[in-house]
N, C-alpha and C positions, 0 to 999 in steps of 0.2 A: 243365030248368034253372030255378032259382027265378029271380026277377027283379034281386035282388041280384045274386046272383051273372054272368047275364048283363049286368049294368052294370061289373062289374069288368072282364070281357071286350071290351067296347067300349070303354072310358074305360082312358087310361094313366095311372097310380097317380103321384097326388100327392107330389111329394119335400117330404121333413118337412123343419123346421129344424134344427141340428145345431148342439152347439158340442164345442169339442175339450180332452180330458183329459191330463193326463200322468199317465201309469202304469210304473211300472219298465221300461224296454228303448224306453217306447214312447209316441209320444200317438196315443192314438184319437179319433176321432168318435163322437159318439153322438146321435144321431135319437130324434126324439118327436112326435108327433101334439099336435095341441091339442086337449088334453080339451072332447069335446062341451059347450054350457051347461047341458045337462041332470045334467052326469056328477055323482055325489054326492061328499064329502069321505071320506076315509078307505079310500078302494079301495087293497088290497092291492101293490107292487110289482111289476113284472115287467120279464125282462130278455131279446130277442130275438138268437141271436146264426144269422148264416147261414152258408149252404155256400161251398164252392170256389169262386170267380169272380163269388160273389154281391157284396151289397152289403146293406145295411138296408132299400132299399126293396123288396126281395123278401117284408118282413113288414105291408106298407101296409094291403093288402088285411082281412088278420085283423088287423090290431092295431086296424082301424077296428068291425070285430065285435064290440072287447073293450073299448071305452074308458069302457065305464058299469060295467064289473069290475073293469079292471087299469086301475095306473097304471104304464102300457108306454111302455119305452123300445127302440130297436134300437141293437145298436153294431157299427160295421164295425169288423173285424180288421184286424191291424196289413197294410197293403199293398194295403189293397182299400176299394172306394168312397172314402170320404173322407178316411180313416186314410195317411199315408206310412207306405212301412216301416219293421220295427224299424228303431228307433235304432243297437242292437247285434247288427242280422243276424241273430239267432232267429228261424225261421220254422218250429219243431218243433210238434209238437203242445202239448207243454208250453209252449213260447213264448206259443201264443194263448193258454193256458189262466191262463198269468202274467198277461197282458194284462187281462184278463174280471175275473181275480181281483181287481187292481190298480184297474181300474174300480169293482167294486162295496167297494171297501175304503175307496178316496176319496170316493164318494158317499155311503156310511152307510146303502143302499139296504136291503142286505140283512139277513133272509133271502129271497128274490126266488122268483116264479115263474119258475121258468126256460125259456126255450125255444131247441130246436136242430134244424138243417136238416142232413143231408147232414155236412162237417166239422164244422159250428157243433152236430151231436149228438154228435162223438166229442169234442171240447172239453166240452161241458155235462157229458158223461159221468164225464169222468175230475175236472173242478170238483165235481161232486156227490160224487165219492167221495173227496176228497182233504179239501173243507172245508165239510162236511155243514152247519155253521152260517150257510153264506153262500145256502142253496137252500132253499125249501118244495116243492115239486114240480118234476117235471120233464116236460117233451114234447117228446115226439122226433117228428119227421118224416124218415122216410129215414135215419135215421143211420147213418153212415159207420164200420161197427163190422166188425171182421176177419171178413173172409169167404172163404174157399179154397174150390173155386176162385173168384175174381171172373166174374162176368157179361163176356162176348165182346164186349157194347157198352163196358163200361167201360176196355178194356184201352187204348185208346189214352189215355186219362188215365192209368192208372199209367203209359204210357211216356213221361209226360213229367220222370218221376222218372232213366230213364236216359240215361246223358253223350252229349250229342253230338245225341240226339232233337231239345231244343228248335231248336238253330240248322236244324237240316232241315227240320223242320215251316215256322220262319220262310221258309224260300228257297221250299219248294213253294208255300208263302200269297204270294208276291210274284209268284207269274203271271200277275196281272189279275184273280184274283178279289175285287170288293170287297169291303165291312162287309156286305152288303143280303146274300151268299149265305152268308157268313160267320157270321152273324148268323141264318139259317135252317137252319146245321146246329147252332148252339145247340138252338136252340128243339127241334127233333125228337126234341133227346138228354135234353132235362130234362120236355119235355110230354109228357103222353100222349095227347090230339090238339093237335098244334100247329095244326091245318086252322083249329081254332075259333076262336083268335085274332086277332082285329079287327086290322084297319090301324093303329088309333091305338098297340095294343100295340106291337106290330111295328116302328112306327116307333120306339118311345120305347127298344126294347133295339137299337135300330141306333146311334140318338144315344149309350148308354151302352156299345159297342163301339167307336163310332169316340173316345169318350173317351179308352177304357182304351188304344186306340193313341198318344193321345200323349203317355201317361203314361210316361218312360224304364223306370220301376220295374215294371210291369204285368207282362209274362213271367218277368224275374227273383221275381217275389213269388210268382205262379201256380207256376212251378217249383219255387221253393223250399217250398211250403207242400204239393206233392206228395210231394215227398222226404222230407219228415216224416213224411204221412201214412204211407207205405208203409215209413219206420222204426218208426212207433209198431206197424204193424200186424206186426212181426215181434219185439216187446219181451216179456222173460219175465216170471216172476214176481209182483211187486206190483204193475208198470207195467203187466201185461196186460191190453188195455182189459176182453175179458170178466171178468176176476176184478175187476177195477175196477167193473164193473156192477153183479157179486153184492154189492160191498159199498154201494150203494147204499141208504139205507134210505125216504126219502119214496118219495110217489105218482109212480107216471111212467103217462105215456098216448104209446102206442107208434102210432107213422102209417104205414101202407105201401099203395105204388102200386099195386095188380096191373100195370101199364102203365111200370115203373119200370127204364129202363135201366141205370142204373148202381147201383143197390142194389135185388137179387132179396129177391121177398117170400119167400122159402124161409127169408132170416135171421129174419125174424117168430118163428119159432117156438124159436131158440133165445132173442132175447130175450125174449120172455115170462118160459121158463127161468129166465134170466140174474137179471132184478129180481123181488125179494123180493115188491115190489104193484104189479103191473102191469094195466092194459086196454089193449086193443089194438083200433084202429079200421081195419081195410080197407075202400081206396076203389077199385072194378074200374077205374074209366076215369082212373083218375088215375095222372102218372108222379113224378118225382125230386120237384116242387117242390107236392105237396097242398096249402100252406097259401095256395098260387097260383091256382091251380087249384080248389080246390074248399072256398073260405074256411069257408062259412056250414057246411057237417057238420064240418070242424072246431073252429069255435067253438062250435059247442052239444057236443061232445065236452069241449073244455077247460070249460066251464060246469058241466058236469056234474061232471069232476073236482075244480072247486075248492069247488063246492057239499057235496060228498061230504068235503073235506078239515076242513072248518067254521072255527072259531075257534084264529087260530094259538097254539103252542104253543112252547117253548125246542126245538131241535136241540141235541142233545148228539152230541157226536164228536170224532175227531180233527182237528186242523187244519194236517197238512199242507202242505208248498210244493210245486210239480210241477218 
């Protein structure tokens, strides 16, 4: 374990500052680090979006890797971290993807390095193919791209997509068990050793579990942004995320766990398939959240892709609404 890296693992990640945007249906947060005093003028854009039940500060760790490259921002989706729910109840896949889009249309940001975890990859995914002028690359970690059958660990998150699940789940979690165990079946389901994980971690995703409890919105959003997912993942034709990938044209740099519960590295090889100019980085001891877990190989991966991308260029394509 390099030393960086073991300091993320002891130390709980810094929460950026945020201010909040209004985007059609919605106003998000959005997170940014303070550029290092070293960092030079003219660093490229980039734009962090996370997974299911994440938040922005899920990208602390690497965005503090990349702050002498990218001028990186994170933004929580509409229902999560900082963001309230839509405004207008969307909580589809296209919903977030409205949202992202809305964001980078108001800021003037783009075209943006993009990056996606888990959800925050099938959103990037289908943004890249819809409005190719708003992305220069794209990196996935885990992305949450259709996959039959799903992994055995993962099925009790699709079942929160069916009726009646969530109130159940709620009554069996009201037996005494508190945030602290709660909180450590997280952690098992997205790390791939969660053992390694310091006290200070531990603590800081217990503080942001007993948050999310008393947030009213917090399971209705969770719920509702399952439901999506597992709509989009049954969507035909143009909507279908993989034919949405193939039409893909930038760089993507592909991340997968061997150690990864809820998205099996077996999909690996069709996305490779899938995009046009793909690399693909496998980490063995790593699960759901790599860019958590195992920052510093995936920023010399992103380094290398934007190195390789050189001096930006126009995107031409269509510009699509989701």
């Amino acid at each position: 374990m390099s030393s960086a890296e073991q300091q993320v693992r002891q130390e709980p990640a810094a929460a950026p500052g945020f201010r909040t945007v209004e985007v059609p249906g919605s106003v998000v947060a959005v997170h940014r680090l303070d550029a290092a005093p070293e960092a030079p003028d003219g660093r490229e854009p980039a734009l962090f979006v996370h997974g299911l039940g994440g938040s922005a500060a899920n990208w602390t760790a690497l965005l503090g890797r990349l702050t002498d490259l990218v001028d990186g921002e994170a933004l929580d989706l509409p229902g999560f971290g900082e963001s309230a729910p839509p405004l207008d109840g969307n909580l589809s896949l296209s919903g977030h993807v409205r949202a992202v889009i809305g964001y980078l249309e108001a800021s003037g940001r783009g075209p943006v390095h993009l990056f996606g975890n888990s959800l925050g990859g099938a959103v990037t995914v289908r943004l890249a193919a819809l409005r190719p002028d708003l992305v220069r690359s794209l990196t996935l970690i885990s992305p949450a791209l259709p996959e039959l059958p799903p992994q055995r660990t993962a099925w009790p998150t699709g079942l929160l997509a069916v009726p009646g699940v969530p109130a159940l789940l709620r009554r069996v979690r009201s037996d005494g068990r508190g945030p602290e165990e709660a909180t450590a079946d997280v952690l098992r389901l997205v790390y791939g050793d969660p053992d390694a994980l310091s006290p200070a971690i531990r603590a800081e995703a217990v503080a942001q579990y007993r948050r999310r409890l008393e947030l009213p919105y917090a399971m209705p959003a969770l719920v509702g942004t399952v439901r999506g997912i597992v709509s989009a993942y049954t969507e035909r034709g143009d909507q279908a995320l993989w034919r949405q990938a193939a039409r893909v044209g930038v760089p993507v740099l592909l991340v997968y766990g061997l150690r990864d519960k809820l998205v099996s590295y077996q999909s690996a090889r069709r996305a490779c398939t899938a995009f046009a100019d793909s690399r693909l980085l496998v980490l063995p001891d790593s699960g759901h959240v790599s860019m958590m877990e195992h920052p510093d190989e995936v920023a010399r991966e992103v380094r290398e892709l934007l190195g390789r991308i050189g001096t930006p260029r126009p995107v031409r394509g269509t510009t699509d609404t989701p």
